[in-house]
PAGUGU-722604 format. One record per residue: residue in one letter; x, y, z negated of N, C-alpha, C, CB in turn. Coordinates in steps of 0.2 Angstrom, whole numbers, plus 5000, padded with zeros to 4 digits. Glycine has a CB too. Example, Ala and Ser with C-alpha at 12.3 -4.5 7.8 and 13.67 -1.06 7.14 Angstrom:
REM residues 2
a506649724961506249784961506649844961505749784955s506449894965506849954964506450004961507049974971
//
This chain:
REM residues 343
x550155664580549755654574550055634568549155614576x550055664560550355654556549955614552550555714553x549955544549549755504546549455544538550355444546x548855574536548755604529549055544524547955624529x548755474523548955434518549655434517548655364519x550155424523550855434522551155484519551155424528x550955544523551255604519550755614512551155664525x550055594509550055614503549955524500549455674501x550555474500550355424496549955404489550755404496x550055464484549855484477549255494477549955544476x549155534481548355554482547955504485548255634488x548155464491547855404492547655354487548255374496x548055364484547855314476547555334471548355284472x547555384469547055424464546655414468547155514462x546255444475545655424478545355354479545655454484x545955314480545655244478545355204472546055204479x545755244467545755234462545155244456546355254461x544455304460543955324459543455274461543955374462x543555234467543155174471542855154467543455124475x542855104462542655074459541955094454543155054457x541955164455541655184451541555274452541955154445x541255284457541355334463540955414457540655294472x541155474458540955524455540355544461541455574452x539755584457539455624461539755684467539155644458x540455714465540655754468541155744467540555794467x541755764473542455764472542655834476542755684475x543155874473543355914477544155904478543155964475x544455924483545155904486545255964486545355854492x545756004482545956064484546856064483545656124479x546956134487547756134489547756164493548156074492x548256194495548456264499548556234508549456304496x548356294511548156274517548756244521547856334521x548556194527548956164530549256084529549356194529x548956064520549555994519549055934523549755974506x548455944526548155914529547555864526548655894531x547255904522546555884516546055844520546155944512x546055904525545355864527545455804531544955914532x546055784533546155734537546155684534546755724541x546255694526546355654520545455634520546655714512x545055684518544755674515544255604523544455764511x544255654528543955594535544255514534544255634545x544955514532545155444530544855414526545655434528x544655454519544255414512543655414515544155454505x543355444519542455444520542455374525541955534525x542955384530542955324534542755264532543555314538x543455254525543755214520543155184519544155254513x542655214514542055224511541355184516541955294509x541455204521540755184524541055114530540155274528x541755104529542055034531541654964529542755034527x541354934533541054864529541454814528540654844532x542154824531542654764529543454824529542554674535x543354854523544054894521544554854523544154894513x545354874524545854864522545954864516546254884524x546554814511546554814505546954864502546754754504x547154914508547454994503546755044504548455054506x546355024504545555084506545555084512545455174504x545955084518545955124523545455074528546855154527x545155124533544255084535544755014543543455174541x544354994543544654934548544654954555544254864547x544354994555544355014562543854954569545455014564x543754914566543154874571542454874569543254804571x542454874562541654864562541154924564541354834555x540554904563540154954566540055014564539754934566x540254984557540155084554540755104557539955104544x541355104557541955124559541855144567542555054558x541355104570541055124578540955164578540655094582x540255184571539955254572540255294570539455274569x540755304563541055364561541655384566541355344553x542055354570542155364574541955404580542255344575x541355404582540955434588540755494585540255394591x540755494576540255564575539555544575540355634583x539455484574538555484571538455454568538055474575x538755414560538655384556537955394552539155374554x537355354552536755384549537055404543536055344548x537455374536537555384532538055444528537555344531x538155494535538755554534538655614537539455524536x538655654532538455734534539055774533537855764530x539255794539539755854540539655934538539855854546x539655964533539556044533540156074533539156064527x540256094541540756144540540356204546541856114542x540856264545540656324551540456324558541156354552x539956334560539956304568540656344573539056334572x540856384569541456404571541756354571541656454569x542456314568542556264567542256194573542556274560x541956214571541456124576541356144583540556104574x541356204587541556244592542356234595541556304589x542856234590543156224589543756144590542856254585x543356134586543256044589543156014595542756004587x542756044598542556014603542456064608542055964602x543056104609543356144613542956174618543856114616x542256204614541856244618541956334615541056214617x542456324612542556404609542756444615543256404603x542456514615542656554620541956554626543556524624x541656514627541256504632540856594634540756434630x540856594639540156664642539656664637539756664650x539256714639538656724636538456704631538256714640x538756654627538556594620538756644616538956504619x538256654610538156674604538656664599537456664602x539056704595539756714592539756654588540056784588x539956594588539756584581539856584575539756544581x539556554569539656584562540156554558539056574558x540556604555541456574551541256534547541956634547x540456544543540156514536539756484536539956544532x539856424532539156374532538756414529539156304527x537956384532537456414532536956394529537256414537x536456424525536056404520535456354524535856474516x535456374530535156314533535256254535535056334537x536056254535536556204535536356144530537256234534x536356174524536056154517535556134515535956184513x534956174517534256154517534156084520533856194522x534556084528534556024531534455964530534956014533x535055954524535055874519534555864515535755874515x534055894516533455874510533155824512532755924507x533055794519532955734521533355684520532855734527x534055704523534455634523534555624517534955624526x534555674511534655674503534055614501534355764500x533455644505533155574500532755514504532355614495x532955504511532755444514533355384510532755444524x533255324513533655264510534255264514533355184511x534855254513535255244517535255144519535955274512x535855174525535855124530536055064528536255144535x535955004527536154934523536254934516536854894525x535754974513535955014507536455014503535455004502x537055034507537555084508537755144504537455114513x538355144503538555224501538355314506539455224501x538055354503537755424508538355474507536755464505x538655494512539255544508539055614514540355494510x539155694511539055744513539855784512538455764511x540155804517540955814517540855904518541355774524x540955924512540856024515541656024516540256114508x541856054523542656084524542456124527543156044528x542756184524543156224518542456234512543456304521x542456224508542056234504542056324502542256174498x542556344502542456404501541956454508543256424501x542056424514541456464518540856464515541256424525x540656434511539956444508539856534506539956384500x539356584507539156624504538856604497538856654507x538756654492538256634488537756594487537956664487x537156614491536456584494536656514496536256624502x537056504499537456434502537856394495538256454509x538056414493538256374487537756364480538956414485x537356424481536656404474536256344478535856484473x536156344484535756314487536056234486535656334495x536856214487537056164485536956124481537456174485x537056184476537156164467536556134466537156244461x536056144469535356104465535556044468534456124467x535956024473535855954474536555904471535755934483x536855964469537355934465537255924456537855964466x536855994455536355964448536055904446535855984447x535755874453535255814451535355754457534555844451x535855754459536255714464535655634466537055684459x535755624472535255574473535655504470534855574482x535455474470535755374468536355384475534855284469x536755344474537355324480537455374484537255274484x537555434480537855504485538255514483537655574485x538955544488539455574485539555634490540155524485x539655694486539655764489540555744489539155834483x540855764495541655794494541855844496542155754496x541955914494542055954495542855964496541655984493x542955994500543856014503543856084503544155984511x544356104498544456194499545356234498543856244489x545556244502546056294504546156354497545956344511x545556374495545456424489545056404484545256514491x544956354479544456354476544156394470544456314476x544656444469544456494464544056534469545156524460x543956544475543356564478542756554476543356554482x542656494475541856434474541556474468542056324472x540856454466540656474461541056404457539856474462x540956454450541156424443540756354441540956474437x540056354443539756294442539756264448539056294441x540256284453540256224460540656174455540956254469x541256214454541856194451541456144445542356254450x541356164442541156104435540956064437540756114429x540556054442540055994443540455964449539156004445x541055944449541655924453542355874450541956004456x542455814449543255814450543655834454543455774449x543955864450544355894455545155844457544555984451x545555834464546055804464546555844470545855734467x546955864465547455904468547855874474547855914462x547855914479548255894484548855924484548055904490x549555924482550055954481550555964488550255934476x551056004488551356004492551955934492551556064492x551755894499552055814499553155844499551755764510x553255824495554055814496554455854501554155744498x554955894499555155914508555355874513555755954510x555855834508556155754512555655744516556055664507x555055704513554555664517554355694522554055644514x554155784520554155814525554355814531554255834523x554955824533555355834536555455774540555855864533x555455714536555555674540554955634544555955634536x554455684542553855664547553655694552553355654544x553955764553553955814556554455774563554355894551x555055764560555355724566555255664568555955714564x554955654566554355574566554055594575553555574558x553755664571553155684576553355734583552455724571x554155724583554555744588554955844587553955734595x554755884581554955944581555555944579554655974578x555755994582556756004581556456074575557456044592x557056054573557156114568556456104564557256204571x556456024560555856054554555956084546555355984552x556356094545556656114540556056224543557856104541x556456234546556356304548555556304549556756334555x555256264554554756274553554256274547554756264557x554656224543554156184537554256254532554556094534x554856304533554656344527554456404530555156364521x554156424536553656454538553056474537553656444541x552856394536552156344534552356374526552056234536x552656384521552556404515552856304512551656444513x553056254515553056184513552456144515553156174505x551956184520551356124524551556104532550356174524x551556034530551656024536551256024542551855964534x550656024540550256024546550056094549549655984546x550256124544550456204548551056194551550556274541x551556164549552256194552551956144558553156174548x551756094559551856074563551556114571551756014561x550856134567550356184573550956244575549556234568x551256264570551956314573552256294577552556344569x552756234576553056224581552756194589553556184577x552156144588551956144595551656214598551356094596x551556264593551356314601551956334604550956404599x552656344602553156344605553256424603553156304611x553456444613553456514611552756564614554156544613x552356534614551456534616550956554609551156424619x550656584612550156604607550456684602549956534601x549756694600549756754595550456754590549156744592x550456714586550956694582551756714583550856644582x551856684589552556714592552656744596552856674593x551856814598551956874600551956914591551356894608x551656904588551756954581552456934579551256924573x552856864578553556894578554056914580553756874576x553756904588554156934592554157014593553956894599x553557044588553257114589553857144585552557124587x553657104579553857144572554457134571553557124564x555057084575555857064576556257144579555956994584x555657164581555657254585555757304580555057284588x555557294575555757354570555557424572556457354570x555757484573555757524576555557544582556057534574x555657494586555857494593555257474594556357454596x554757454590554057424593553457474597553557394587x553157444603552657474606552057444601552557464614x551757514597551057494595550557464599550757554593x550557504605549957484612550057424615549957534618x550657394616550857354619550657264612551857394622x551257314608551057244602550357234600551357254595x549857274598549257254598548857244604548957284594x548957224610548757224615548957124614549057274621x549457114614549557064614549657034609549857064617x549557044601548957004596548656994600548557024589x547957054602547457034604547156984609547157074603x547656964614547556944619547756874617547856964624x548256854614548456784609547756764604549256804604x547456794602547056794598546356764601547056844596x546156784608545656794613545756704615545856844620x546456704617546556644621546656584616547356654626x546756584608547056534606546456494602547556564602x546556434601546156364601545756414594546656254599x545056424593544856404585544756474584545456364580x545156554590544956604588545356644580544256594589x545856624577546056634572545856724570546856614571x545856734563545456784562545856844561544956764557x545756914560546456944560546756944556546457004560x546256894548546556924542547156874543546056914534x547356794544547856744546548456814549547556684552x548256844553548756904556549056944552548356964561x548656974546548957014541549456964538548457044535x549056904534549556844528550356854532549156744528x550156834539550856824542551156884542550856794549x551156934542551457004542551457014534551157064546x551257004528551157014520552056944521550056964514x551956914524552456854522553156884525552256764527x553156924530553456954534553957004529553056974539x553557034526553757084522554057084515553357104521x553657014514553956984507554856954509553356894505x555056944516555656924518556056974518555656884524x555757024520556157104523556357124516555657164527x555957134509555857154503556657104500555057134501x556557034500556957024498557657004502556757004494x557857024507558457054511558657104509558457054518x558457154509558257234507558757214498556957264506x558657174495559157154489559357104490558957144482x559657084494560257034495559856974493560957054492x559656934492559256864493559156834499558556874489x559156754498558856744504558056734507559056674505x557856704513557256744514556956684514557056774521x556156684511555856644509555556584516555356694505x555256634520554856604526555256594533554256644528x555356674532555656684541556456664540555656774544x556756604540557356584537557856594544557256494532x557456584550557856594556558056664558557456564561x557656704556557756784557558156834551556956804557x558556794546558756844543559356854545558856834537x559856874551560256914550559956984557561056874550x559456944558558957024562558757054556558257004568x558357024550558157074547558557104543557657054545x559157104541559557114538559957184541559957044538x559857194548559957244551559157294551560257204558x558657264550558157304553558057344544557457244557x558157274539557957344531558657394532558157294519x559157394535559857424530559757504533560857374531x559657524527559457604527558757624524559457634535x558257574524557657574523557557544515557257534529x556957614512556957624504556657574503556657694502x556857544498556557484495555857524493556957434489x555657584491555057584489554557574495554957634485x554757604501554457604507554057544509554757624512x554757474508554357434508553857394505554557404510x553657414500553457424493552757434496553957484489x552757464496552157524498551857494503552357594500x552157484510551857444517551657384514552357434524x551857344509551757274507551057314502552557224503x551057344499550157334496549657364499549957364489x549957414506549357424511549457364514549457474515x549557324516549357274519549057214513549857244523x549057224509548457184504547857204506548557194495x547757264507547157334507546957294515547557444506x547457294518546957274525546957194527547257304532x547057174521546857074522546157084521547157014514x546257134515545257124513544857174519545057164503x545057204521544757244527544657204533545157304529x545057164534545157114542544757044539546257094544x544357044534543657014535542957034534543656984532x543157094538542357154542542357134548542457244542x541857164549541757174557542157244559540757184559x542657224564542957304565543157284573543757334559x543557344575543757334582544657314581543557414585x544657244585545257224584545857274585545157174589x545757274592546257334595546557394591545857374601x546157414588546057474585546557474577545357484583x546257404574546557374569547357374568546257304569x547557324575548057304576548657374579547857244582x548357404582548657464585548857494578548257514590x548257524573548557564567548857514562547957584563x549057444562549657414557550257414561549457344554x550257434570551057414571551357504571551257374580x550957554572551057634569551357624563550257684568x550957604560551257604551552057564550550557554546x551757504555552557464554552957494557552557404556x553057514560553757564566553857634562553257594577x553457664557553657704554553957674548553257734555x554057634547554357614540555257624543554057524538x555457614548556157614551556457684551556057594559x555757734552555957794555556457844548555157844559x556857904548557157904545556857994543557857884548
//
């Protein structure tokens, strides 16, 4: 478990540094992985603590620290995906149970018009946490806005978003916004080894510099979906379409949380972006372990080709958040990718 305050100490203090004089809304954005939402559960803990530590962080004994722990603090509402909360509490995959939903729900929202206007607990701070703020549809985020238009007394809305140029324009205004940046590689790295992975260097620029992505890479090891797609696409030419998207989709079936296809394209867009530049002699951005296989796999192959497979696969990021048939999907991007070899 990576400590969030250690790896973003900055941000710990800008959020403290708010305490005193708390905004209606705060949003924490940053690119996926650097570990926000663990951020943001420390400050909410932080907040509804009845006897803090003197750097914010919650004490871990009193009672509200009992409840926010267990998951039932009257004063704290969670709005994220029931996918995700499934997820959590490792009922994902079960028979017969209805798929759940990737997106907060406009019912979700509705919900808080009680605990929006009863009294809070020891008249207390009331905090509502939406993670990922971007799951909101439309409907879901107008529905918000009214309660962030006219915010009740001792509320703090904190929203946490991966993309927040997704959100509506008025999410965003009626928000401070507190940047979560990418923590140090140093620190990085030396927390990665903290938390037992060999080689965090490699995996940490896999993760693009988020550590708690690299760190989810390196525990699956060589398990999961992830390291059958690079074990697929290390193939080049040689790849079985039927065989490789058989086993995305079976890594996909089996893995914690159900990751979605579009995650499957980004990692093959990143994939490509490496090949592209080996293809002109540069080093490789992500895949830093694999360049002198791919080095073998461009040489002969037209740079515009890869060119080309890199903006059809923009085209099917946005397609691989439809309802489609996995199999099908997967089969037609490793055809496309195996022909990129052929001569």
């Amino acid at each position: 478990m990576i400590d969030p305050v250690a790896l973003h100490p900055q941000v710990w203090a800008a959020l403290q540094g708010r305490r005193a004089q708390l905004p209606h809304a705060l949003l924490l954005s940053g690119q996926r992985g650097l570990g926000k939402s663990d951020l943001a559960r420390e400050f909410v803990a932080g907040l509804l603590c009845e006897q803090p530590r003197g750097d914010g962080r919650p004490c871990g004994a009193c009672l509200a620290c009992g409840w926010q722990a267990q998951g039932n603090h009257p004063d704290f509402r969670l709005l994220q995906p029931e996918a995700s909360a499934e997820a959590d509490d490792g009922e994902e995959g079960k028979e017969g149970k209805k798929k759940a939903s990737q997106q907060i729900t406009i019912e979700q929202v509705r919900a808080l018009d009680d605990f929006l206007t009863v009294g809070t607990h020891r008249a207390g701070l009331r905090i509502v946490l939406v993670n990922p703020a971007e799951a909101m549809n439309r409907a879901t985020a107008n529905s918000l806005l009214k309660s962030l238009e006219e915010p009740a007394p001792g509320t703090l809305f904190l929203l946490v978003s991966n993309e927040p140029v997704r959100l509506l324009a008025t999410i965003r205004s009626r928000c401070q916004v507190v940047a979560v940046p990418l923590p140090p590689s140093e620190r990085a790295v030396a927390i990665l080894i903290d938390a037992g992975i060999r080689e965090p260097g490699s995996w940490l620029a896999l993760a693009s510099g988020s550590p708690m992505l690299a760190l989810a890479l390196a525990q699956a090891g060589d398990g999961g979906w992830f390291a059958a797609l690079r074990e697929q696409l290390l193939q080049g030419g040689e790849v079985d379409a039927l065989a490789g998207a058989a086993a995305i989709e079976r890594g996909i079936k089996e893995g914690k949380g159900k990751p979605a296809l579009r995650a499957v394209v980004e990692w093959a867009i990143k994939w490509m972006v490496d090949l592209t530049l080996v293809r002109n002699g540069l080093p490789t951005r992500y895949f830093v372990g694999q360049t002198a296989t791919m080095k073998t796999l461009v040489a002969g192959v037209p740079e515009i080709r890869l060119l080309r497979f890199y903006r059809h696969l923009l085209q099917c990021r946005r397609e691989a958040e439809q309802p489609l048939n996995a199999r099908l999907f997967l089969e037609e991007f490793f055809l496309n990718y195996r022909a990129l070899f052929m001569n």
